[in-house]
N, C-alpha and C positions, 0 to 999 in steps of 0.2 A: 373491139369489145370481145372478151374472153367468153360473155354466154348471157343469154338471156332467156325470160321468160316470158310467154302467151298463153293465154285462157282457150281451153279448147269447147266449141261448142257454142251455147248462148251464155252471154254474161250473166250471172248467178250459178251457174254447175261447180264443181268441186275438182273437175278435169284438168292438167298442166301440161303444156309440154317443155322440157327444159333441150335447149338447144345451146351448145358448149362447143369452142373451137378449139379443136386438139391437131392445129399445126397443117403444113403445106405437107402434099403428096409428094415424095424425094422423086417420081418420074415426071408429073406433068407439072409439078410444082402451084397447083393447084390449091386452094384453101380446101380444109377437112373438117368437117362440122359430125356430131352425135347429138342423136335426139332420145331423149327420156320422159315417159309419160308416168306422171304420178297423180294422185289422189287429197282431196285435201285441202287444206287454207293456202291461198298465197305465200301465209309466213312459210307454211311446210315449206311448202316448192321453193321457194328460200334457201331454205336451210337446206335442203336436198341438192339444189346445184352450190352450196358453198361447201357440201360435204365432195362433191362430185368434182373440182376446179382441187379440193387437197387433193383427193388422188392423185389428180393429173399432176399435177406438183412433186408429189412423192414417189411418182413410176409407178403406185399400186390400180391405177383404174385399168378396168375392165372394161371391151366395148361391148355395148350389150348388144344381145343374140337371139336367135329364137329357139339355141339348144335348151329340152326341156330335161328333167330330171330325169325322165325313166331313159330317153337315149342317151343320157352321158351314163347311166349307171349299168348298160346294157355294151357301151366301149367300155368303163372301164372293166367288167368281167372279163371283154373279147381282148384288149391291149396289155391290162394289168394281172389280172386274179388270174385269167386264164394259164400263165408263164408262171407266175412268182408264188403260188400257192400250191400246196399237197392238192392231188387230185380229190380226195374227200372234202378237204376245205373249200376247194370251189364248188363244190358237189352244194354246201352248205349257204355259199354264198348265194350262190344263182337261187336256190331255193326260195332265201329270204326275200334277195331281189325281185324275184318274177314272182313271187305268189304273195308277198308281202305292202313291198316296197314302192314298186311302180306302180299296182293297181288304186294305191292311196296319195301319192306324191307323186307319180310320173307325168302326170298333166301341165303342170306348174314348169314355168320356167325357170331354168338353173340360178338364174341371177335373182331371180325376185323369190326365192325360196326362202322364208322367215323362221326364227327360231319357234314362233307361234303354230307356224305349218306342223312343224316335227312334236311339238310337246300334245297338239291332237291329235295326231296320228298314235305317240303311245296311247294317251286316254282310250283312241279306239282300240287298240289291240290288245288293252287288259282286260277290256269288258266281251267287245266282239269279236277278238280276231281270230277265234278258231276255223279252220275251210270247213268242218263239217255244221259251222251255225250253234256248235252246244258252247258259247261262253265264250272268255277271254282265254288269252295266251297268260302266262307267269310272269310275274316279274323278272326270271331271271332270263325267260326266253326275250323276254322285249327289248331288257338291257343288251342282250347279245344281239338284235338288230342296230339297237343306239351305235355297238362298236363299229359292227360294217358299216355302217352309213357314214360313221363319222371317219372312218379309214376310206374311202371312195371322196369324199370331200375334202381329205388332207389331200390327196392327188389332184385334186380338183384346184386344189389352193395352186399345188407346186405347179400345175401347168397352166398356170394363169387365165384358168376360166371365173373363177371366182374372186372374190376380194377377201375371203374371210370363212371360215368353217363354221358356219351358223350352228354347227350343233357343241362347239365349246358352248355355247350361250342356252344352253337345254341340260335339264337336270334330268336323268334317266333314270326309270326304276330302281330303286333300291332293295333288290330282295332279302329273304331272310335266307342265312345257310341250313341247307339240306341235310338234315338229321344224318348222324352219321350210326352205322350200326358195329358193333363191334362183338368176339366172341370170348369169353377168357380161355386160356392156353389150355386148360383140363378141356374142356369144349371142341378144341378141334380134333381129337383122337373120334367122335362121334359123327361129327360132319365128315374124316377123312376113309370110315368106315362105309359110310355110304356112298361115296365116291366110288371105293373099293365096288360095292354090292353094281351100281351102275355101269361098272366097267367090263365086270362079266357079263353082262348080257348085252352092252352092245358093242363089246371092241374095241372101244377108243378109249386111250390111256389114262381118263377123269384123274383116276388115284395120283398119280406122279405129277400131271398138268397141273392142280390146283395144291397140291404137296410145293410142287415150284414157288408157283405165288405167295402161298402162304411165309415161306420159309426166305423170301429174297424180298418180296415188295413189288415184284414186277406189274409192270400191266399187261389184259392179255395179249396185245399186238406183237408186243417183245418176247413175249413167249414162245407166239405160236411161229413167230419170224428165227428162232433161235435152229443155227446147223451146228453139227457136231464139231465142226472147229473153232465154234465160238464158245465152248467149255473148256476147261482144261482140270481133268478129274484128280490128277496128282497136284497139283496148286491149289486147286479145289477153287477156280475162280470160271468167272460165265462174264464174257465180254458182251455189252448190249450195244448194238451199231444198228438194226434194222426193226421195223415194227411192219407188221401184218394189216392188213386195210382190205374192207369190202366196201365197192363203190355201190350203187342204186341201182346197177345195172346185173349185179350181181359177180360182177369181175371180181377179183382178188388180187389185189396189188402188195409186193410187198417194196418198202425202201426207207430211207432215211429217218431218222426221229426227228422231229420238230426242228429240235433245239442241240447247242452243243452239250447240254449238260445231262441230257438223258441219255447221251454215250457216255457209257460209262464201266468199270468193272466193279461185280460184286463178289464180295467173299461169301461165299456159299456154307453152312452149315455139315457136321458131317456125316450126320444122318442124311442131310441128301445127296452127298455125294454117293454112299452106299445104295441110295435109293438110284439114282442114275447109272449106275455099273451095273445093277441089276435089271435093269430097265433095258440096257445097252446091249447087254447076253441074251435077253427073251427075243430082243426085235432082231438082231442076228440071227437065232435062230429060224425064225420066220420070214427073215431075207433069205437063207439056205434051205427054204422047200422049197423057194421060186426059182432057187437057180442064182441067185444076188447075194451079195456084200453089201456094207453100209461104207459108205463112203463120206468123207470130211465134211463135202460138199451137200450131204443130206439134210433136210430138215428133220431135228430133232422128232417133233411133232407130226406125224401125216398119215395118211392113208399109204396101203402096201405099195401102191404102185408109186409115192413118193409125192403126190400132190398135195394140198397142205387142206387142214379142217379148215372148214366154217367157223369164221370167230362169233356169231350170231348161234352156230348151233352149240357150241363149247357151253355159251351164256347160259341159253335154253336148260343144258342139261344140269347147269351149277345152280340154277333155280330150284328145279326137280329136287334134287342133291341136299339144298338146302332145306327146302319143304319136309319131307323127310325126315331131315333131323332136328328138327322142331325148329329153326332159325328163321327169322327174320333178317336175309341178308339177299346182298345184290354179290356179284359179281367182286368188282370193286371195291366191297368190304373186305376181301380178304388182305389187301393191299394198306387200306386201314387197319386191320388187326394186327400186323408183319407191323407197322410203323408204331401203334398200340404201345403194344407188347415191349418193344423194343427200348422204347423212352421210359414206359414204368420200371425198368430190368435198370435202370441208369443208365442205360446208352447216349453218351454227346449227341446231343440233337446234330449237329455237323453231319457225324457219320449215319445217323438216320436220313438228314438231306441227299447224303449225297445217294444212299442207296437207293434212292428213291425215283434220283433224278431230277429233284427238284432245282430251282432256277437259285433259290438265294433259302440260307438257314431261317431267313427271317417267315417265309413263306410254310415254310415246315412248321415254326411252333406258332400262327397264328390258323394252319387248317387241324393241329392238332390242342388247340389253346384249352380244352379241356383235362390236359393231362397235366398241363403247366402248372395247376397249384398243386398238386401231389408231388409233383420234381421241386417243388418250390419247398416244400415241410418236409422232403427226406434231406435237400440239401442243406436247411437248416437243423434238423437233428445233427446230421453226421460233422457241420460246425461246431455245433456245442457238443458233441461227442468228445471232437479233438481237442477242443480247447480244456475241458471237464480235465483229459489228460496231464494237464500240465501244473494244476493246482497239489 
């Protein structure tokens, strides 16, 4: 007999245990029995061990365990996230995990975790999951637990603790996109004025930093991680291979971008090349009252003695900056105005992508889909422009 069924308790309860023979031990050669306890009619338990007897059939059963959610999701931080992920992204995960994840789901066992578990677990974290008690989390923050969770159970699959990633089977959040702010090109001589006025009174190069962004698309990481050998002012190009990172603990890590496609070269404007030659001669300067040179191997960006800014305090002060000059902007818009600007001027979306560091062109004109009908009615005038031609 491959597996049978018994009532657990007094006849009438709802109790099963399925007991299933998965084959003789290869040392004592011994019979090897699993036992599973469900919930339920008869027919369940049924249909529970005829689901349980395919596995065995297909190589996909699982022997079940008493590993529970929050310690498989507590190794896979320490086995997987911890190696394979940027330090700030593990920074994010463990976050989610330990103040999110496990205090809602880590009790449960891995095997018995339902897609029902996880779609209350969102409910709860849209309405209550803030740790300070004021309300839900966002949709787009809950969606980005969906991802972890659901990337910890793909490894879950591969290492054959699981049968199946119960969260393909959960619909997550659907947020709405986050307003984007944008400035038109007469606008930023105003915003980079104020930069200017900021930069005299506390030192640090605002004017030229966010002159960068604007003018390339970068982001700040890439910016503030940029040394003088990763420009080259006669080609007028800015090779981008490194990003800048603050961890929680307040370290400053700098290394790799994400992705292959965010290494990349940009062709630089030539107003800021002038603007960096200029830039290059004052900090020279200021290297020869200390006694020092600028060296290849310098961070573009840094305090005198060569260490590099706070990319939190840079933000702070492009708030300021902004306030100021009447704007409503983040950081980050400027990065959107640089892509903006660029697509409305008729610039090949491609080469917008690419400056940008984006993954795929398709990704570029659906976070910019607002400028898309306006490219859409210039490119048809200038069709019927040419055509007009020929009559």
């Amino acid at each position: 007999m491959r597996g049978y069924i018994t009532q657990r308790g007094k006849k009438g309860t709802s109790s099963w245990t399925i007991v299933i023979y998965t084959g003789r031990d290869p040392i004592s050669n011994k019979k090897k029995y699993e036992w599973h306890s469900v919930k339920g009619t008869k027919k369940h338990a049924e249909q529970e061990m005829s689901k349980l007897l395919t596995q065995l059939d297909s190589g996909t059963y699982v022997k079940p365990n008493k590993l529970t959610v929050g310690i498989f999701l507590e190794q896979w931080l320490r086995d997987y996230a911890k190696t394979n992920t940027a330090p700030r992204t593990f920074e994010r995960y463990a976050e989610i995990i330990r103040l999110h994840l496990i205090p809602n789901l880590g009790s449960i066992s891995l095997a018995n975790l339902k897609p029902a578990h996880i779609q209350a677990y969102y409910s709860i974290e849209l309405t209550t999951g803030r740790l300070n008690g004021k309300g839900g989390l966002s949709q787009q923050t809950v969606k980005h637990h969906h991802r972890v969770l659901s990337e910890a159970l793909h490894h879950a699959l591969k290492w054959g603790l699981v049968v199946r990633n119960v969260c393909d089977a959960v619909d997550p959040p659907k947020p709405e996109k986050r307003e984007m702010h944008t400035i038109q090109a007469e606008d930023t001589v105003r915003l980079l004025d104020e930069a200017k006025k900021l930069e005299k009174t506390g030192g640090v190069p605002y004017y030229t930093i966010f002159y960068m962004a604007l003018h390339t698309g970068m982001r700040r990481g890439e910016i503030l991680a940029l040394r003088w050998n990763d420009i080259d002012l006669d080609m007028a190009t800015i090779s981008v291979n490194r990003s800048l990172q603050i961890l929680d603990n307040r370290t400053i890590i700098i290394r790799e971008p994400k992705t292959q496609k965010s290494k990349r070269t940009i062709a630089m404007t030539p107003s800021l090349v002038l603007n960096l030659r200029e830039f290059k001669i004052n900090m020279s300067a200021l290297k020869l009252l200390e006694g020092k040179s600028i060296s290849q191997d310098d961070l573009i960006f840094s305090h005198i003695d060569g260490t590099a800014y706070n990319p939190d305090t840079v933000t702070c002060a492009f708030n300021k900056i902004a306030k100021r000059a009447g704007f409503k902007l983040r950081r980050h818009d400027l990065r959107h105005t640089h892509a903006t600007l660029m697509l409305k001027s008729g610039i090949h979306p491609k080469i917008v992508s690419e400056r940008l560091g984006h993954s795929t062109v398709a990704f570029t004109l659906d976070t910019y889909s607002h400028v898309v009908p306006g490219l859409q009615e210039a490119a048809a005038k200038k069709f019927d422009d040419m055509i007009r031609l020929r009559y």
